[in-house]
C-alpha positions as a Python dict, from the first residue, in 0.01 Angstrom:
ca = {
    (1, 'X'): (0, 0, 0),
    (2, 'X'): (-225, -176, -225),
    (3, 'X'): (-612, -231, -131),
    (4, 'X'): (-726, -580, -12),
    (5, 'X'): (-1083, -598, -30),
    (6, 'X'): (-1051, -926, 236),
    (7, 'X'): (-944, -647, 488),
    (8, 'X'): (-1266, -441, 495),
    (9, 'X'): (-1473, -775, 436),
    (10, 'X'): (-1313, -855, 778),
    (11, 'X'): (-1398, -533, 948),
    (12, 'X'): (-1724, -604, 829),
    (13, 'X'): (-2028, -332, 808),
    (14, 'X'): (-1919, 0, 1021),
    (15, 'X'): (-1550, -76, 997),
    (16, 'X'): (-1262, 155, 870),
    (17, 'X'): (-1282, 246, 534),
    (18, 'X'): (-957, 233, 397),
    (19, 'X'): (-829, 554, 295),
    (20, 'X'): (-697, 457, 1),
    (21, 'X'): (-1255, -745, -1731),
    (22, 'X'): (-1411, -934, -1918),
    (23, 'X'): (-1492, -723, -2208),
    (24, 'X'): (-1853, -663, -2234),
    (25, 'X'): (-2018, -444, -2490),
    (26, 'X'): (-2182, -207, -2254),
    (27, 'X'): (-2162, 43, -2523),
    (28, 'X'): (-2414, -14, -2778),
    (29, 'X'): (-2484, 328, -2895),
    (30, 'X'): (-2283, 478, -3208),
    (31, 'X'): (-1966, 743, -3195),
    (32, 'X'): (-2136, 992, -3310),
    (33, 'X'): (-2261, 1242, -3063),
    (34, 'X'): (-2611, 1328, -3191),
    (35, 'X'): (-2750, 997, -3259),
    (36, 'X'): (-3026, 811, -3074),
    (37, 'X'): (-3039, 1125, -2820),
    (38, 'X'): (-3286, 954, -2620),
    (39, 'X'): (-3387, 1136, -2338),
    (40, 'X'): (-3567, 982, -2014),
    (41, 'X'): (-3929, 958, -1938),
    (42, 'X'): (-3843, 1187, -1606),
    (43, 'X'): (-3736, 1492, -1833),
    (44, 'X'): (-3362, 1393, -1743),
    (45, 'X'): (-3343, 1323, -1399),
    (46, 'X'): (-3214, 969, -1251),
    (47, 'X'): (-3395, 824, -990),
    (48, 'X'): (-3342, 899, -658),
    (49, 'X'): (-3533, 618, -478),
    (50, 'X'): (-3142, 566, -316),
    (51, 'X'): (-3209, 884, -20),
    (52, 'X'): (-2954, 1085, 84),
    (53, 'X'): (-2669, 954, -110),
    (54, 'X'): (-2364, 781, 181),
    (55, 'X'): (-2651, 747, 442),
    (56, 'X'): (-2760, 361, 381),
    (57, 'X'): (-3084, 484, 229),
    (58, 'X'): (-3292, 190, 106),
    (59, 'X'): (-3406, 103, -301),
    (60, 'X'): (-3587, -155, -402),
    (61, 'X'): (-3366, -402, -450),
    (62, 'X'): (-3634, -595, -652),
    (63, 'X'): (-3614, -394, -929),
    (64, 'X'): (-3230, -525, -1022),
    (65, 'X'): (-3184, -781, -769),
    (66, 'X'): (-2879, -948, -632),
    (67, 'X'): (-2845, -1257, -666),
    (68, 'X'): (-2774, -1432, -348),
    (69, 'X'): (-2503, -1673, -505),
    (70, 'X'): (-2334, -1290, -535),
    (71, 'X'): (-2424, -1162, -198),
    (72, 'X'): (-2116, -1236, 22),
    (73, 'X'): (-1911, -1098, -313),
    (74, 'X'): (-2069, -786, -317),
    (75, 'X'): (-2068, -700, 35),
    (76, 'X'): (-1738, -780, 46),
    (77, 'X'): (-1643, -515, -268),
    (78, 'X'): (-1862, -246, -168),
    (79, 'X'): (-1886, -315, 210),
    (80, 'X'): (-2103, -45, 384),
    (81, 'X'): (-2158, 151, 35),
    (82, 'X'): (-2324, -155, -71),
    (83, 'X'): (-2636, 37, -109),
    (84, 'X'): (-2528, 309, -334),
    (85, 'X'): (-2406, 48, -531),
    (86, 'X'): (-2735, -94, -561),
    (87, 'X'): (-2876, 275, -640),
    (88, 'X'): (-2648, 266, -937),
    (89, 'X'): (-2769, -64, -1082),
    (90, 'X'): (-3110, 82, -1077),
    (91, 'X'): (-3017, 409, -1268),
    (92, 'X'): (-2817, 179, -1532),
    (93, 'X'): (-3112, -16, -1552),
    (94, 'X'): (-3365, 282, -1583),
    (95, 'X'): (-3207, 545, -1751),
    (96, 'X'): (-2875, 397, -1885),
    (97, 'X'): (-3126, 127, -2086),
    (98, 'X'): (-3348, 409, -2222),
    (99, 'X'): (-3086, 603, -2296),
    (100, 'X'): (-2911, 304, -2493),
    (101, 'X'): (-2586, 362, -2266),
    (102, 'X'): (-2643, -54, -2220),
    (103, 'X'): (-2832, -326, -2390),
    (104, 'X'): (-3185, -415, -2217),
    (105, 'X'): (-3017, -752, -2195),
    (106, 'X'): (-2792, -663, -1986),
    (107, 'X'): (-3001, -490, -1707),
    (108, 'X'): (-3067, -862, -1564),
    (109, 'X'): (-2700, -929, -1543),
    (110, 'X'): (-2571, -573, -1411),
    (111, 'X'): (-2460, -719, -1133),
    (112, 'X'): (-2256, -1031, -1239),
    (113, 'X'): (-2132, -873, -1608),
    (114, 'X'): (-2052, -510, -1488),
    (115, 'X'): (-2098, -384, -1134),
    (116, 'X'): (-1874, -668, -896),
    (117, 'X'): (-1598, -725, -1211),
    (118, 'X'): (-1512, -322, -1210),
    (119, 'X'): (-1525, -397, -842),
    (120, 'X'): (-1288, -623, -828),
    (121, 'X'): (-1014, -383, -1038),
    (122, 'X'): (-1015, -191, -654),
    (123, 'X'): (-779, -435, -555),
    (124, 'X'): (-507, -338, -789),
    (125, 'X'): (-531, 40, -689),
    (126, 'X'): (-327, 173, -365),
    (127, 'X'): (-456, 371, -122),
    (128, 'X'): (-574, 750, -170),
    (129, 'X'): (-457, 729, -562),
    (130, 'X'): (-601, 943, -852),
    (131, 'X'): (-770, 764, -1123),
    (132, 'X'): (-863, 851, -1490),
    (133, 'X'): (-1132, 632, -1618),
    (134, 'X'): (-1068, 674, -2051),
    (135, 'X'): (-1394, 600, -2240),
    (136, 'X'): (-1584, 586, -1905),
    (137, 'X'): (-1932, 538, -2114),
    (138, 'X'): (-2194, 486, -1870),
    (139, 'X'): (-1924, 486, -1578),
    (140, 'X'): (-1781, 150, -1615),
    (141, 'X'): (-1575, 103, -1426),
    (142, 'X'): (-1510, 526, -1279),
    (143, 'X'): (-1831, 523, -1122),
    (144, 'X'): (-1811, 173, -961),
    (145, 'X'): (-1470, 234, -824),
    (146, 'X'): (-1550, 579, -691),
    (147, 'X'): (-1848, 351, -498),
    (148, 'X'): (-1629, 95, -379),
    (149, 'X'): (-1323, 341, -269),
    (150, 'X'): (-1433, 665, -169),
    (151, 'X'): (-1030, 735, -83),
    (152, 'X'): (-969, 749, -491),
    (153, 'X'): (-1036, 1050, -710),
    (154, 'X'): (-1176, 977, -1052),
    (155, 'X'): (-1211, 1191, -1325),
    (156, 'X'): (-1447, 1002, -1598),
    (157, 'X'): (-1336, 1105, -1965),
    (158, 'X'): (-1595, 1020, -2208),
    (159, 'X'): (-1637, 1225, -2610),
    (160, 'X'): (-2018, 1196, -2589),
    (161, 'X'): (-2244, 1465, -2499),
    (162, 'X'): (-2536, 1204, -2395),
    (163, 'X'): (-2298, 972, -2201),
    (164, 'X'): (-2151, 1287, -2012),
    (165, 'X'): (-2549, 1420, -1940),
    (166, 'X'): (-2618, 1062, -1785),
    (167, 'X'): (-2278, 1033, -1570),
    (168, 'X'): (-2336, 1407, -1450),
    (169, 'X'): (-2682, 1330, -1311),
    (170, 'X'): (-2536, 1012, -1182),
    (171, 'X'): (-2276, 1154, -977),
    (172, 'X'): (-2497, 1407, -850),
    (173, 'X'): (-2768, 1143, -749),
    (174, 'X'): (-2529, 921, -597),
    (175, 'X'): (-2392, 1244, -363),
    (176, 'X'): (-1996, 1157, -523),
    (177, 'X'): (-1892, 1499, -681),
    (178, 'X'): (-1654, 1541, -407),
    (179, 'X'): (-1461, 1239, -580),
    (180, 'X'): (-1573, 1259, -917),
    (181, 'X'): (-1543, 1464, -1189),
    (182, 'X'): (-1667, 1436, -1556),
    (183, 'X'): (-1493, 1561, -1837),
    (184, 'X'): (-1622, 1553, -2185),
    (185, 'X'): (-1315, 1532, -2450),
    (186, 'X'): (-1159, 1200, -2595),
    (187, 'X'): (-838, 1083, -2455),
    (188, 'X'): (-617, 1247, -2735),
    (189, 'X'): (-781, 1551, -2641),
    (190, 'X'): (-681, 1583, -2287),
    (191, 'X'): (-348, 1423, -2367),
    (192, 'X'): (-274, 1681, -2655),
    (193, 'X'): (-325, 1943, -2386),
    (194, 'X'): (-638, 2042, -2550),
    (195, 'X'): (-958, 1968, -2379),
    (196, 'X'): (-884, 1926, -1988),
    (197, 'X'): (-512, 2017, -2054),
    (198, 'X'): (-465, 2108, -1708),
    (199, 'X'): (-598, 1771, -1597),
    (200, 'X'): (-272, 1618, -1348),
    (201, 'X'): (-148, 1325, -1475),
    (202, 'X'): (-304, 1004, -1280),
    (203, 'X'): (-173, 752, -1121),
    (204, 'X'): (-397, 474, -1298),
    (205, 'X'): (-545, 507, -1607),
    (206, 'X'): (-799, 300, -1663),
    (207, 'X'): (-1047, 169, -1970),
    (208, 'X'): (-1330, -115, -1973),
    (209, 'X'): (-1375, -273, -2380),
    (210, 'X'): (-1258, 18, -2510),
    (211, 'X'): (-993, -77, -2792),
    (212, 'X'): (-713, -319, -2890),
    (213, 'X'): (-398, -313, -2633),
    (214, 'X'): (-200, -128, -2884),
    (215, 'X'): (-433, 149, -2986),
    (216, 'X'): (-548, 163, -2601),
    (217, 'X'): (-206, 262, -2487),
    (218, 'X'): (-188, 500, -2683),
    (219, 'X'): (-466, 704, -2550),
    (220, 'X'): (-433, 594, -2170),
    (221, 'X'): (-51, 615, -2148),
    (222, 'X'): (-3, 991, -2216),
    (223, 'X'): (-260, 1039, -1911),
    (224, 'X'): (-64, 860, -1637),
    (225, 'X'): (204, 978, -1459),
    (226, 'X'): (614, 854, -1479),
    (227, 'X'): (529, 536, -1320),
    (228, 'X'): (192, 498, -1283),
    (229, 'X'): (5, 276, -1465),
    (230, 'X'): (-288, 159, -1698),
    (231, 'X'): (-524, -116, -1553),
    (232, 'X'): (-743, -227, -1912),
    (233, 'X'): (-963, -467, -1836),
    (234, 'X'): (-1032, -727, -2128),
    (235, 'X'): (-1165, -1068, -2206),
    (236, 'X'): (-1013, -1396, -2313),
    (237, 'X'): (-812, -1242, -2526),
    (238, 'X'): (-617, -1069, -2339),
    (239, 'X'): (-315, -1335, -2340),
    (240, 'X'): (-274, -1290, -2750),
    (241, 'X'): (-300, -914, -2723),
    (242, 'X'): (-2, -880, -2474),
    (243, 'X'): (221, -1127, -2721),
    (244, 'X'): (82, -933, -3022),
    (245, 'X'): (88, -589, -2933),
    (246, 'X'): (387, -563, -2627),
    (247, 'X'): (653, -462, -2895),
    (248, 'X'): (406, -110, -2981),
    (249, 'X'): (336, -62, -2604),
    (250, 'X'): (709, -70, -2517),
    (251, 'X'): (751, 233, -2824),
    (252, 'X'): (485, 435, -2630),
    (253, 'X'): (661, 422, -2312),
    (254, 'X'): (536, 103, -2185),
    (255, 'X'): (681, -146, -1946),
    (256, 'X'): (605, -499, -2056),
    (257, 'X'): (213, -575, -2015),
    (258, 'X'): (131, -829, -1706),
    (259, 'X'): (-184, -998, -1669),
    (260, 'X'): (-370, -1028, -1358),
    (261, 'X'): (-680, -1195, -1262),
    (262, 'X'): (-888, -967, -1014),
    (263, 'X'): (-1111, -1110, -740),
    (264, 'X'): (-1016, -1491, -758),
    (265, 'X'): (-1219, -1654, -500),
    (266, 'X'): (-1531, -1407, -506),
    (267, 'X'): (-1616, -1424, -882),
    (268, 'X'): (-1620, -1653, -1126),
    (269, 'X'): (-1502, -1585, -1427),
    (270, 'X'): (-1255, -1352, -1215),
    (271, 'X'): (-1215, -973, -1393),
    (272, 'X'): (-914, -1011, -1657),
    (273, 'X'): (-689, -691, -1639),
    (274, 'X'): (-378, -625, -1839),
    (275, 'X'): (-159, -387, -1642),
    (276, 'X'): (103, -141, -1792),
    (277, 'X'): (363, 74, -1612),
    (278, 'X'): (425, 400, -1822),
    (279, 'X'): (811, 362, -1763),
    (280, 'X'): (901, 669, -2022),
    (281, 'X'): (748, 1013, -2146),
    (282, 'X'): (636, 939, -2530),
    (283, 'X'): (473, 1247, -2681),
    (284, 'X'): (196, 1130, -2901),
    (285, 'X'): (154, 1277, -3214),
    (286, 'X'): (-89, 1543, -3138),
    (287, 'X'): (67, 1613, -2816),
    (288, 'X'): (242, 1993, -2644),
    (289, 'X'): (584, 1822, -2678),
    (290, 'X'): (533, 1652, -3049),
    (291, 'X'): (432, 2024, -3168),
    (292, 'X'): (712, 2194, -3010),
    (293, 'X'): (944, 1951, -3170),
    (294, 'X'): (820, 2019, -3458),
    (295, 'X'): (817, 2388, -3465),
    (296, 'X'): (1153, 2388, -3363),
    (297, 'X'): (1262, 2177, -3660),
    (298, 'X'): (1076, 2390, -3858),
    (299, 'X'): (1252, 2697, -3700),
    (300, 'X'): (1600, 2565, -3790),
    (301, 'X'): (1530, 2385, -4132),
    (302, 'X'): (1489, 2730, -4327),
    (303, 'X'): (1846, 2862, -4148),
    (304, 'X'): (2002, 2526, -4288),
    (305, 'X'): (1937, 2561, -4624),
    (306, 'X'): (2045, 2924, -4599),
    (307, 'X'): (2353, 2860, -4501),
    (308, 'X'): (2398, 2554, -4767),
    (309, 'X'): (2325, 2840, -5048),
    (310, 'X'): (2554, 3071, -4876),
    (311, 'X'): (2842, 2864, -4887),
    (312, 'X'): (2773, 2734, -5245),
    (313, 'X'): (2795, 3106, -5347),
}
């Protein structure tokens, strides 16, 4: 059963929550772990002007406000959470600005350029499915999904201490660690069965301007499960990286890449996702099953030649 967003916007506020991108640089900040440690003005601590995180608790919307043309879009992505989605856009443009998770430029377009286009991914995702969110950043789009659909369960994966300090704090303020968990270790990691090696492979994988289609499949793929799939969202490219790169997806296990265009008729542009289904195990190089292979060839390899010299004697 796959989520239709129309359904709740129908129900309107109070009704049943169902139990089950462009590419924007949100990440401005370098790959290495100790630079531009900027720590907020509060000592660390998001603001909570949200209340009691699920209740309806009001912020002021004033400080990152909606625009109205967006109004019947968001309320019909984030339905009666539409408030905790508004808490977040204040903490990304508060802390996640000061702490250079996103450009200051973008804290006047949070809502149009990041918050409704991760929204709109919801609609690809079945009911009550897990979700691994590879390169999550400042929790585009894990966070934003685990707003919208409080049926999935996310685990955010993200190398950076400073990123994983800000989406802790977030997912404490926002009241979602019951659906959310944050895991510092890069994809490799957790697919090598290194960091988070007993992280359950996910039904949907999925990454927000992370890498090209090739390279991204081969971190994301490892992490979903026979069958499930990888939702990257991407810009106009998207088209040219499918022809270019579905020959290497199909060698790590990929089905053939589809495009979809996610909430047509609520946003315009609409969110760009390429979709893959991991159709076969691949081990990646790093991973439990590549190193077993290759201590068992190096097991046997020595025995071979033994018995080459052996018979030449």
């Amino acid at each position: 059963m796959t989520y239709d967003p129309a359904a709740r916007a129908a129900a309107g506020p109070g009704g049943v929550t169902p139990p089950g991108p462009p590419a924007f640089p949100d990440r401005p900040d370098s790959d290495d772990a100790s630079s531009n440690d900027v720590s907020s003005s509060a000592g660390g601590e998001l603001p909570t002007s949200a209340g009691p995180a699920g209740t309806g608790g009001t912020v002021d919307r004033a400080l990152v406000p909606l625009p109205a043309e967006l109004t019947d879009a968001a309320q019909t992505l984030f339905g009666e959470r539409l408030d905790l989605a508004v808490a977040y856009a204040e903490l990304l443009a508060t802390d996640g600005v000061v702490r250079g998770l996103i450009g200051p430029r973008e804290a006047p377009r949070i809502w149009e350029r990041h918050l409704l286009n991760c929204a709109a991914v919801t609609e690809l995702i079945p009911v009550g499915r897990s979700v691994v969110d590879v390169g999550s950043g400042a929790g585009l789009p894990g966070i934003v999904l685990a707003i919208a659909r409080p049926d999935l369960s996310v685990t955010l994966v993200e190398p950076l201490a400073r990123r994983t300090a800000f989406l802790t704090e977030a997912v404490s303020a926002l009241g979602l660690e019951s659906s959310v968990t944050v895991l510092r270790a890069r994809a490799e990691e957790v697919a090598g069965g290194g960091i988070g090696g007993d992280l359950a492979l996910a039904d949907v994988v999925t990454a927000r301007a992370v890498a090209p289609l090739d390279r991204l499949a081969g971190w994301c793929l490892p992490l979903a499960a026979p069958g499930g799939r990888v939702l990257a969202m991407k810009g106009s490219s998207a088209g040219e990286e499918i022809v270019d790169h579905a020959v290497a997806v199909a060698r790590l296990g990929g089905g053939h890449p589809v495009l979809h265009q996610c909430g047509v008729g609520l946003l315009d542009p609409a969110t760009t996702v390429v979709e893959i289904v991991r159709e076969r195990a691949v081990g990646p190089s790093g991973s439990r099953t590549a190193r077993s292979t290759r201590r068992a060839a190096t097991r046997t390899e020595p025995d071979r030649r033994g018995a080459g010299r052996a018979r030449r004697r």
